[in-house]
C-alpha positions as CSV (number, residue, x, y, z in Angstrom):
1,X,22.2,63.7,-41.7
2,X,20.7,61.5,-44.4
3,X,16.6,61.4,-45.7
4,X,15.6,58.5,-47.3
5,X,11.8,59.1,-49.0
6,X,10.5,55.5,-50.2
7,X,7.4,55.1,-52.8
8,X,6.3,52.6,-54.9
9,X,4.0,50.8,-51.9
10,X,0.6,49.7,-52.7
11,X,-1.8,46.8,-53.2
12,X,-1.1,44.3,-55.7
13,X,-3.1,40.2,-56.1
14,X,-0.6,36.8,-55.4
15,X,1.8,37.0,-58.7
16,X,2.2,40.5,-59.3
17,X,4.8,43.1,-59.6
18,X,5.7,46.1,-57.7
19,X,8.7,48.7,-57.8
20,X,9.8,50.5,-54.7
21,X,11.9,53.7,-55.2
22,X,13.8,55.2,-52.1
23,X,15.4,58.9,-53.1
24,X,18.1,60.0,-50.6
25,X,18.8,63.0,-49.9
26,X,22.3,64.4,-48.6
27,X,25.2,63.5,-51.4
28,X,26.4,60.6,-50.0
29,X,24.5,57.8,-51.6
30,X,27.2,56.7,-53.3
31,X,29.1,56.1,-51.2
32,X,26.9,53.9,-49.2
33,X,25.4,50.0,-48.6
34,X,22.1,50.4,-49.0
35,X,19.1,47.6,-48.6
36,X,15.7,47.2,-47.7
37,X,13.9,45.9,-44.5
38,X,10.4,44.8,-44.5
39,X,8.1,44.7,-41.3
40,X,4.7,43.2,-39.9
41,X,2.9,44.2,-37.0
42,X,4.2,42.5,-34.0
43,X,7.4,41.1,-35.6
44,X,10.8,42.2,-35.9
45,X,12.3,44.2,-39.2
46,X,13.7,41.8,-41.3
47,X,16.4,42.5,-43.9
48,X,14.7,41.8,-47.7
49,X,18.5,42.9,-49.6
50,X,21.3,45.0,-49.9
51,X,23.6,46.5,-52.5
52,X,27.2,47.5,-51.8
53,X,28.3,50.5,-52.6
54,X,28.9,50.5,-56.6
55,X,26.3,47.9,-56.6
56,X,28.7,45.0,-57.4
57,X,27.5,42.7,-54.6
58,X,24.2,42.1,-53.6
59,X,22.2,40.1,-50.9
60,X,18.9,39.1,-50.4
61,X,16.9,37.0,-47.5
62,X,16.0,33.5,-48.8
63,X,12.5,33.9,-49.6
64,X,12.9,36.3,-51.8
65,X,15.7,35.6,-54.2
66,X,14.7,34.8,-57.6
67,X,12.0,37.1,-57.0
68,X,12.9,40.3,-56.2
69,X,16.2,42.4,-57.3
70,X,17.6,45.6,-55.6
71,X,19.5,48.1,-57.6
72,X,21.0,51.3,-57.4
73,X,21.3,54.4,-59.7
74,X,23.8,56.5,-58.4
75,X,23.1,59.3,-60.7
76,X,20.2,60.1,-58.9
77,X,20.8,58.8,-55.5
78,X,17.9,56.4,-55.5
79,X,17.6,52.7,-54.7
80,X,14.9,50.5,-56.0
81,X,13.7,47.1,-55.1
82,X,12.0,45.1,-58.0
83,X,9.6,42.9,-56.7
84,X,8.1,39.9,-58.7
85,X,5.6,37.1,-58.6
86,X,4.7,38.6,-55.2
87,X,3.0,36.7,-52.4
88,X,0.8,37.2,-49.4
89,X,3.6,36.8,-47.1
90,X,5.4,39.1,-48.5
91,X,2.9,41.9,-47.3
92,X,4.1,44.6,-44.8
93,X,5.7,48.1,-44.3
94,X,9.0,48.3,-46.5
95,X,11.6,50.4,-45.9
96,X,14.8,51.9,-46.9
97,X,18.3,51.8,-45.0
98,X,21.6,53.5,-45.5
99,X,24.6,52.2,-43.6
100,X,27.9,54.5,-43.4
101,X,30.1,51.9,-44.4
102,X,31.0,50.7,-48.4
103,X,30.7,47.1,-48.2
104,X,27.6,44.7,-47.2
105,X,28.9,41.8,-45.5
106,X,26.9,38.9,-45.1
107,X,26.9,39.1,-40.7
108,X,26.5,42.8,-41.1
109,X,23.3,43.7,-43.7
110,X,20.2,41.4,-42.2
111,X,21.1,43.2,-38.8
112,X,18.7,46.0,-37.5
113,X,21.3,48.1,-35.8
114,X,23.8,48.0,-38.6
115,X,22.1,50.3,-40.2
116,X,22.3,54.0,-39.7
117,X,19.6,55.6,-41.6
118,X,15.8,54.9,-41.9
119,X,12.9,56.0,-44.3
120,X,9.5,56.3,-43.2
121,X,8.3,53.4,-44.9
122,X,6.0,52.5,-47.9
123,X,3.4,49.6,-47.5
124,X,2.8,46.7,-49.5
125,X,-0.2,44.3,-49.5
126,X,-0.3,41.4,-51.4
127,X,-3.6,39.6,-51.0
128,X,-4.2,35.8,-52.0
């Protein structure tokens, strides 16, 4: 059993930065796909990116790219999510995901139910 702690949330103006950090605990981070979801009230979770295990191949949802970047620092089995020139829609409860496979393939990571593992989630305002 995997727990994923997420932090970096907060409340930032249109055009500003945030980092979220997600720690997991139970030494298999590593070996894991790991991404971030995002998710506004009366919506569904919607995948933000994902990073294979390794961190050779990464994803993200069109809105974001160019904006934010995921990475991974195996050393201490924590993911990030860099976020940049940030915008009011991009407010919401983030969270952290673990899958139990290596790879993140494009039909598999934007899927809720691929993923195994959840966080608790750290929120993110951005106001305009």
């Amino acid at each position: 059993q995997l727990q994923l702690v997420e932090s970096g949330g907060g409340s930032v103006q249109a055009g500003g930065s945030l980092r979220l950090s997600c720690v997991v605990f139970g030494n298999v981070f590593s070996r894991n796909c790991m991404g971030w979801f995002r998710q506004v009230p009366g919506r569904a979770r919607e995948g933000v990116a994902a990073i294979s295990a390794g961190g050779s191949d990464t994803h993200y949802v069109q809105s974001v790219k160019g904006r934010f970047t995921i990475a991974r620092d195996d050393a201490i089995d924590t993911l990030y999510l860099q976020m940049n020139n940030l915008k009011h829609e991009d407010t919401g409860m983030y969270y952290c995901a673990s899958s139990d496979r290596r790879d993140c393939d494009s039909d598999y990571w934007p899927i809720f139910a691929s993923w195994r593992y959840w966080g608790q989630g750290t929120q993110v305002t951005v106001s305009s």
